[in-house]
RODO-2510 file (C-alpha; in nm, 4 decimals, decimal comma):
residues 329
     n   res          X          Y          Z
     1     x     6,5301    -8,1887    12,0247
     2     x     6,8921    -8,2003    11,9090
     3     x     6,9614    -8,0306    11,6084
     4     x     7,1002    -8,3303    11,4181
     5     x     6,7110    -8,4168    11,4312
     6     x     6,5833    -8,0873    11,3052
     7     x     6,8193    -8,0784    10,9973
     8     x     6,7260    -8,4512    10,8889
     9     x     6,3796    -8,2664    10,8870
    10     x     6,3724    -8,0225    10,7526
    11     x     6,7219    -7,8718    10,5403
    12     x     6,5943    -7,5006    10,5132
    13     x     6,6649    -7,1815    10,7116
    14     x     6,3548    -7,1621    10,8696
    15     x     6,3920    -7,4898    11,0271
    16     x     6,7482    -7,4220    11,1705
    17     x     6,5961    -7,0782    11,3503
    18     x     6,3114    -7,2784    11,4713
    19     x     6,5624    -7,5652    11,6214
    20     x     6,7857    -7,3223    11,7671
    21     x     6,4611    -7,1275    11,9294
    22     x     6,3834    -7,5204    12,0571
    23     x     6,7526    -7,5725    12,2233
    24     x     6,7026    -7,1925    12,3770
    25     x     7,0664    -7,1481    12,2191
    26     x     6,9711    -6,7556    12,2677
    27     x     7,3268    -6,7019    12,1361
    28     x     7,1949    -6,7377    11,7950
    29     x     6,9173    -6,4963    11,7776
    30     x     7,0408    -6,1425    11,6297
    31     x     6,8611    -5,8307    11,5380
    32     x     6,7202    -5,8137    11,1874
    33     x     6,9277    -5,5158    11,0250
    34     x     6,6660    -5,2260    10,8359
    35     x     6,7991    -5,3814    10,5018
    36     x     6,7185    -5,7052    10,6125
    37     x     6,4285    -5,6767    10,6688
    38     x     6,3545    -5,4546    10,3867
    39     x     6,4544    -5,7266    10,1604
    40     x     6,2268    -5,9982    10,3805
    41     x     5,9381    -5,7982    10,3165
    42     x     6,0101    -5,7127     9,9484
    43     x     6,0013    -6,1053     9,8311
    44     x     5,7189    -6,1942    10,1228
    45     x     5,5567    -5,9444     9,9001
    46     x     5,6821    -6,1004     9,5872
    47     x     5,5661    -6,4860     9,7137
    48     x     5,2358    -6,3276     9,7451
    49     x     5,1954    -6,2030     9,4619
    50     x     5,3542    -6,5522     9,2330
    51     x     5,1031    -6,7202     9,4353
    52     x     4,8102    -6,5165     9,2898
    53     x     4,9583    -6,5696     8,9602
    54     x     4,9314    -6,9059     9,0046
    55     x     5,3238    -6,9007     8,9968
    56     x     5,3688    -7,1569     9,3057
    57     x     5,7440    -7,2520     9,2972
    58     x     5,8490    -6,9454     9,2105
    59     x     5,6056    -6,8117     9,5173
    60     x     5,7710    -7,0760     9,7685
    61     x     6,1567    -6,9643     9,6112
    62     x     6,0536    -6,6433     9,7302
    63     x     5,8863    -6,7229    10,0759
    64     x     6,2431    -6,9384    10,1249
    65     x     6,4569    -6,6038    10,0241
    66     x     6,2694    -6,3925    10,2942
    67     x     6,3144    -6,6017    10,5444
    68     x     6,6631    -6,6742    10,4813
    69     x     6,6847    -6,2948    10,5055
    70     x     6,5798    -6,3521    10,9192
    71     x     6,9202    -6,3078    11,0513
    72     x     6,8492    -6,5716    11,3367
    73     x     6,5049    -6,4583    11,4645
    74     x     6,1771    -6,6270    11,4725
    75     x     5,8745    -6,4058    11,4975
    76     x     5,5142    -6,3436    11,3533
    77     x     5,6995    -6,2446    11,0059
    78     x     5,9139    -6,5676    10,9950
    79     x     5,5667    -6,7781    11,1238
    80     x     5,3674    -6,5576    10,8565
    81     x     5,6041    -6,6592    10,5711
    82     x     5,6031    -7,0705    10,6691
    83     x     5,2257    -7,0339    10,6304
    84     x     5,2322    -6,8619    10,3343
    85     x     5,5585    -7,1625    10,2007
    86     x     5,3716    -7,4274    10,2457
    87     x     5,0463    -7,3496    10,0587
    88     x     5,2785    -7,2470     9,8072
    89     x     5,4582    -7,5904     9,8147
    90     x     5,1621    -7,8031     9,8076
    91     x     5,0064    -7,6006     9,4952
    92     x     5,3731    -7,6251     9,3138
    93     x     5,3250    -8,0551     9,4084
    94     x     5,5545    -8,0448     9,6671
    95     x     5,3553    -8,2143     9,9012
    96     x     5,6504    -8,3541    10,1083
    97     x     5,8237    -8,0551    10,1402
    98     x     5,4281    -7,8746    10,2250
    99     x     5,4195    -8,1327    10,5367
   100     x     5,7966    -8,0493    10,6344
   101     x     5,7095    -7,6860    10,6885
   102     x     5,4243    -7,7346    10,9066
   103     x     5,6229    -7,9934    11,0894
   104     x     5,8844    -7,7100    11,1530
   105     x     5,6122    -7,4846    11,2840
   106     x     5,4285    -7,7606    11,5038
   107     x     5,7614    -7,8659    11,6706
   108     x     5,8376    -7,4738    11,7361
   109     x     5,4911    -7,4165    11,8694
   110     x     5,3007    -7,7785    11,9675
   111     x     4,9884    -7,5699    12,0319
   112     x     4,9845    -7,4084    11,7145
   113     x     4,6327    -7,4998    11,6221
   114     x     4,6995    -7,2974    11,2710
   115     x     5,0177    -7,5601    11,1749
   116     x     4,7538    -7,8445    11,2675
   117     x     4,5030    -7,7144    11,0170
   118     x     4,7042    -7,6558    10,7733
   119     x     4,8424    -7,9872    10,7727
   120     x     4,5478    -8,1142    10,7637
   121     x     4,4382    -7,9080    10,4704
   122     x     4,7384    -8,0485    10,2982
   123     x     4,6770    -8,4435    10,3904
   124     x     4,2870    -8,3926    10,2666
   125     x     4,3723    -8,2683     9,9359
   126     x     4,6562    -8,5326     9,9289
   127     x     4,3408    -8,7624     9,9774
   128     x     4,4812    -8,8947    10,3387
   129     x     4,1579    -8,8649    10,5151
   130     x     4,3095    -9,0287    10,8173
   131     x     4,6032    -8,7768    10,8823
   132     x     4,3870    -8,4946    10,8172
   133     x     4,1089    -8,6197    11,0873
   134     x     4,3652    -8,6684    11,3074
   135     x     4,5289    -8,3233    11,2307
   136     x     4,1959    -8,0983    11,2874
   137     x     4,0944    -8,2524    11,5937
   138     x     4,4700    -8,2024    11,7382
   139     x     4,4082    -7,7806    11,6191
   140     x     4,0602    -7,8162    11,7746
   141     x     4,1801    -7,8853    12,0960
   142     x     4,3861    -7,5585    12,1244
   143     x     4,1621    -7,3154    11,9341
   144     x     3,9200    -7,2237    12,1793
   145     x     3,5713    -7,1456    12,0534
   146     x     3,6912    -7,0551    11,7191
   147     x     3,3446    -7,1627    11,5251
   148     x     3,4953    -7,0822    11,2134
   149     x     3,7871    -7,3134    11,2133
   150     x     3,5415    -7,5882    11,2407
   151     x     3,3150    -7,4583    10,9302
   152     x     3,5978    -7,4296    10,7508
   153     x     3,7186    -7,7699    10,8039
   154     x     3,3709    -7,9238    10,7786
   155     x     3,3652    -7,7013    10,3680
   156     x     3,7057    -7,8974    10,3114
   157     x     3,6058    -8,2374    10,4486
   158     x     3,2628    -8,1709    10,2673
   159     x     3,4235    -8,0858     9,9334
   160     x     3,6699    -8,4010     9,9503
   161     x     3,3323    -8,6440     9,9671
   162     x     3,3850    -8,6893    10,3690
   163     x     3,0561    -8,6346    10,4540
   164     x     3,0845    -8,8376    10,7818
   165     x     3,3728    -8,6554    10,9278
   166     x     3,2092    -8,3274    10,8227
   167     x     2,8930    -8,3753    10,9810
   168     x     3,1004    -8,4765    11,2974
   169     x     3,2668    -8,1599    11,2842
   170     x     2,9787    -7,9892    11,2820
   171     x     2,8727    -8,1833    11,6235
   172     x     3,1648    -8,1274    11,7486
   173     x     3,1276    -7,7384    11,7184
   174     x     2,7933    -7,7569    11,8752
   175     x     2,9607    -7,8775    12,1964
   176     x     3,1235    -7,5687    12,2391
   177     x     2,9619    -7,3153    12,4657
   178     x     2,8929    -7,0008    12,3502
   179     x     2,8716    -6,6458    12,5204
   180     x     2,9423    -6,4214    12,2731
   181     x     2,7433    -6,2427    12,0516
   182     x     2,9980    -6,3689    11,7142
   183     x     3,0096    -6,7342    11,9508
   184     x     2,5957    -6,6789    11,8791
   185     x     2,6135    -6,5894    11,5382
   186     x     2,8571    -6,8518    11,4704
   187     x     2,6501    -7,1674    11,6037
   188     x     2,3390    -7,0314    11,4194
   189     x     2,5646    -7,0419    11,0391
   190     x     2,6369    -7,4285    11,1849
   191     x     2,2471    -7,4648    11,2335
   192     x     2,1954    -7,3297    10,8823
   193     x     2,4568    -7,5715    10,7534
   194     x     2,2480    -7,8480    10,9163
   195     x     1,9539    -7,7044    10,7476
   196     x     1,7996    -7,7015    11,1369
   197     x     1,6634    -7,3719    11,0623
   198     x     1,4546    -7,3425    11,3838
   199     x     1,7649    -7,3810    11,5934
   200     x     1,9721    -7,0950    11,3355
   201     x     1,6543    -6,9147    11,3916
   202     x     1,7191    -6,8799    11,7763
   203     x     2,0757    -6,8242    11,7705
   204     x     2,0937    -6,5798    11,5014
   205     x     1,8074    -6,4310    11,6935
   206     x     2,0360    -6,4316    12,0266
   207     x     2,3335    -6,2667    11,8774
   208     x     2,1282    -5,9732    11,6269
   209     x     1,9765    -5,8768    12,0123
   210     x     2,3432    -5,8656    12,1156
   211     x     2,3876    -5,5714    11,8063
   212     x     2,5623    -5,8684    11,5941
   213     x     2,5423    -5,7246    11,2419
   214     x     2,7208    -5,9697    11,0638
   215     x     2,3626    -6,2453    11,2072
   216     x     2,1444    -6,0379    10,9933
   217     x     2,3112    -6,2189    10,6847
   218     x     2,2835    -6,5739    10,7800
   219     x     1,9528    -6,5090    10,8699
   220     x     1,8792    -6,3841    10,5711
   221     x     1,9909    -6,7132    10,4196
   222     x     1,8089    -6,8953    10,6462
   223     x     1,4965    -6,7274    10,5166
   224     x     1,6631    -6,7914    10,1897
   225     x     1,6613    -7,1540    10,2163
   226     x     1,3176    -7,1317    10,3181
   227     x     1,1797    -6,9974    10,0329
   228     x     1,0729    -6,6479    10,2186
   229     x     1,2126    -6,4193     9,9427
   230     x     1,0427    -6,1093    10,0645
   231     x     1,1811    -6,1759    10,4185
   232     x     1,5491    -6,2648    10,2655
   233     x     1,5224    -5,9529    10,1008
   234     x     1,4404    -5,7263    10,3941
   235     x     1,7373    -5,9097    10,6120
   236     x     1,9883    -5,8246    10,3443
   237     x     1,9078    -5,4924    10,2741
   238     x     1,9184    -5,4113    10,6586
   239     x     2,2754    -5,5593    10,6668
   240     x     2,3829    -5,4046    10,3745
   241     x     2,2586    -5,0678    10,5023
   242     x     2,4899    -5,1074    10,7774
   243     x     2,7756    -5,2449    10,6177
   244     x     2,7560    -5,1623    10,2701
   245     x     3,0953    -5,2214    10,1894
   246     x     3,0495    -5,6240    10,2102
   247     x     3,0889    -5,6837     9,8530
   248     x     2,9768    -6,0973     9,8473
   249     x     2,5993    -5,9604     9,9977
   250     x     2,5914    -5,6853     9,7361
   251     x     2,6337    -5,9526     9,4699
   252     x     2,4027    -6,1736     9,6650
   253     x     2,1418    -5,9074     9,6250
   254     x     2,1993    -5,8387     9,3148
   255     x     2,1255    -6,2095     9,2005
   256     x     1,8060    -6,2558     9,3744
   257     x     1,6970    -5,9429     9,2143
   258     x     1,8417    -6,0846     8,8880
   259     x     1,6050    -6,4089     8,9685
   260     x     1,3403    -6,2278     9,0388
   261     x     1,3224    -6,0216     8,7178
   262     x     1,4173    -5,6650     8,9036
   263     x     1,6632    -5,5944     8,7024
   264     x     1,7061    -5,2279     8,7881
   265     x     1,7411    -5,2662     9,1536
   266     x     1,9964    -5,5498     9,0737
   267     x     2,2081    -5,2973     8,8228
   268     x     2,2205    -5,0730     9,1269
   269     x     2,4030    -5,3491     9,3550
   270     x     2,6355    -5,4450     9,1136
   271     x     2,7638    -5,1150     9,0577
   272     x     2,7538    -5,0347     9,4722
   273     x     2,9486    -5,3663     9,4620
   274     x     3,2091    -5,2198     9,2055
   275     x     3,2086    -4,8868     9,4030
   276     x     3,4404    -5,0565     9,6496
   277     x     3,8043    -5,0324     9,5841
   278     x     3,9276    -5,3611     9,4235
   279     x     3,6143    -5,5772     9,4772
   280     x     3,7021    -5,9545     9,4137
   281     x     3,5578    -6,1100     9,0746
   282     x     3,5171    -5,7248     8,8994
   283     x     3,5263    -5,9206     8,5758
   284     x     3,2128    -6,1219     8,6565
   285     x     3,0743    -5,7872     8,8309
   286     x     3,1472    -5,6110     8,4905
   287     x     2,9399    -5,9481     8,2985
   288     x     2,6746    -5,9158     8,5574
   289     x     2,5832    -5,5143     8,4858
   290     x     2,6067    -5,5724     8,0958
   291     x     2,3560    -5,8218     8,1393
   292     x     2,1265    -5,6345     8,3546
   293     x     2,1282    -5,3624     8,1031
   294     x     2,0134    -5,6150     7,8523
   295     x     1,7297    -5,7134     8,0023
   296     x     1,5901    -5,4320     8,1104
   297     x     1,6606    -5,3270     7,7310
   298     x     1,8926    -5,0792     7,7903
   299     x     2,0812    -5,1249     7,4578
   300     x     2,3032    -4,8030     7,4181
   301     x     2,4298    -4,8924     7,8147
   302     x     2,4971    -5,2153     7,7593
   303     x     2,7172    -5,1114     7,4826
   304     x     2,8798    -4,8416     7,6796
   305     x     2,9681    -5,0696     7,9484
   306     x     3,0372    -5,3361     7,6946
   307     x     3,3205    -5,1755     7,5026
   308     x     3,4832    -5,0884     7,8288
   309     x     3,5108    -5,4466     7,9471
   310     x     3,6450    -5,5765     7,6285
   311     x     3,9189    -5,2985     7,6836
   312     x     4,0587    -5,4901     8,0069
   313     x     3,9234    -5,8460     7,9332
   314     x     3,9705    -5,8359     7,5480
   315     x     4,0427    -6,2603     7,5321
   316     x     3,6971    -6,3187     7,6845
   317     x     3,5752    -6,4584     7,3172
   318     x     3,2103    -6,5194     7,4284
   319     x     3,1964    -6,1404     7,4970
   320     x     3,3381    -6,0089     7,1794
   321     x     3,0129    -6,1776     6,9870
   322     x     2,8063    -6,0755     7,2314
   323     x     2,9393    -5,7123     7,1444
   324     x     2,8428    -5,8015     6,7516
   325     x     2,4717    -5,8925     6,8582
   326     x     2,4518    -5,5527     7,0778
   327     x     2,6098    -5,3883     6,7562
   328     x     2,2303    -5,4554     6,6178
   329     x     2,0140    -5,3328     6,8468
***
């Protein structure tokens, strides 16, 4: 690829290191200097962090600034940070400019199966169902048995109303042969998402024999979707006793319990949920304990725990007059 090429695709940095990696011109690659590479990390960091804030082209001005900090060399921090660019460019509406990154990173790499799924992230949700088809079978064919590429591009495709090109995913995954325990484990959550529970069943089966912890959860949902409660119950407190860090099945736990009116066990996995540093969704964690303590008519803790929350989520207005009814009781 000449470079005259390269720059009419893409005008940034990134794409001039990746170009000059293409034409082998060795005589441009340098080493990154401490301060360098100090600074890269420093607004990597910062991109991160706009992008959580919901700050997108301010997160992909930042993802541009630490690569331009690269000095001439293309490595798993430069291919981190295009990742990272492009999401933030198609959340700030640069779509164009979204595709132009992963184009950088697929004409470095052509059997990077991660630029192909991204891309075709980006054409879904730019409603180009075409593109994007054509874009996760291309990182299919280069990922291996990586099951959970393909459930994550049959949520997407699901999500968008493709349910024709998710399903084939789904078939398409199922082709795959398996011989790992997590390869096990993996077809039986594809099973469940076919709601072909006998088949999840066996799998799951397969790969809990094979000491596959993480089975005992889809299993559990499989039971789940059943309507075996008791035996849903069981499965998730045996995972949970062996990874009780796993915040999502705490919660899980804690709303069946909710459902099924045991409101004290539930209390206790919410607050085993919060035990974990920085669990995800500790406001709705927070909600969910107040409300336990509620029902179970534990007034005085409710307002305890109450009073707290409005301290760190004081513009949550619905909680505020719930605060003036537990002000009564």
């Amino acid at each position: 690829m000449k470079l005259k090429r390269v720059k009419n695709l893409c005008n940034k940095r990134i794409s001039l290191l990746l170009a000059a990696f293409l034409l082998g011109s060795a005589g441009l690659a340098g080493c990154q200097n401490k301060e360098a590479l100090e600074n890269q990390q420093a607004y990597r960091q910062l991109g991160i962090n706009k992008l959580g804030e919901g700050s997108y082209e301010e997160a992909a001005e930042a993802f541009q600034k630490a690569l331009d900090q690269s000095q001439a060399v293309v490595g798993d921090m430069e291919i981190d940070i295009c990742y990272y660019k492009a999401t933030a460019q198609y959340k700030s509406g640069d779509v164009k400019g979204a595709l132009t990154t992963c184009k950088a990173l697929i004409d470095y790499d052509k059997k990077n199966y991660k630029a192909y799924f991204l891309r075709g992230c980006i054409y879904l949700k730019d409603e180009d169902r075409e593109h994007a088809m054509k874009d996760y079978r291309k990182a299919f064919e280069t990922s291996g048995n990586d099951y959970e590429l393909y459930v994550a591009a049959y949520e997407n495709l699901k999500n968008s109303g493709c349910s024709p090109e998710a399903e084939e995913v789904l078939k398409a995954a199922l082709k795959l042969k398996a011989d790992k325990p997590e390869e096990y484990r993996e077809r039986g959550h594809i099973y469940l998402l076919q709601e072909d529970y006998e088949n999840a069943k066996k799998e799951l089966d397969r790969a809990i024999n094979q000491k596959d912890v993480k089975a005992l959860l889809y299993l559990a949902q499989v039971y789940e979707a059943q309507g075996d409660a008791s035996q849903a119950n069981a499965l998730y407190e045996s995972y949970i006793s062996q990874n009780n860090s796993d915040v999502s099945t705490l919660v899980a736990m804690g709303d069946m319990q909710m459902a099924e009116g045991n409101y004290s066990q539930a209390l206790g996995f919410y607050e085993q949920a919060l035990s974990v540093e920085n669990p995800p969704n500790e406001q709705q964690l927070r909600r969910n304990e107040i409300i336990a303590c509620e029902q179970m008519l534990d007034f005085e803790k409710a307002r305890e725990k109450m009073v707290s929350y409005l301290k760190d989520y004081p513009e949550d207005e619905e909680a505020q007059r719930e605060y003036v009814f537990l002000q009564t009781r």
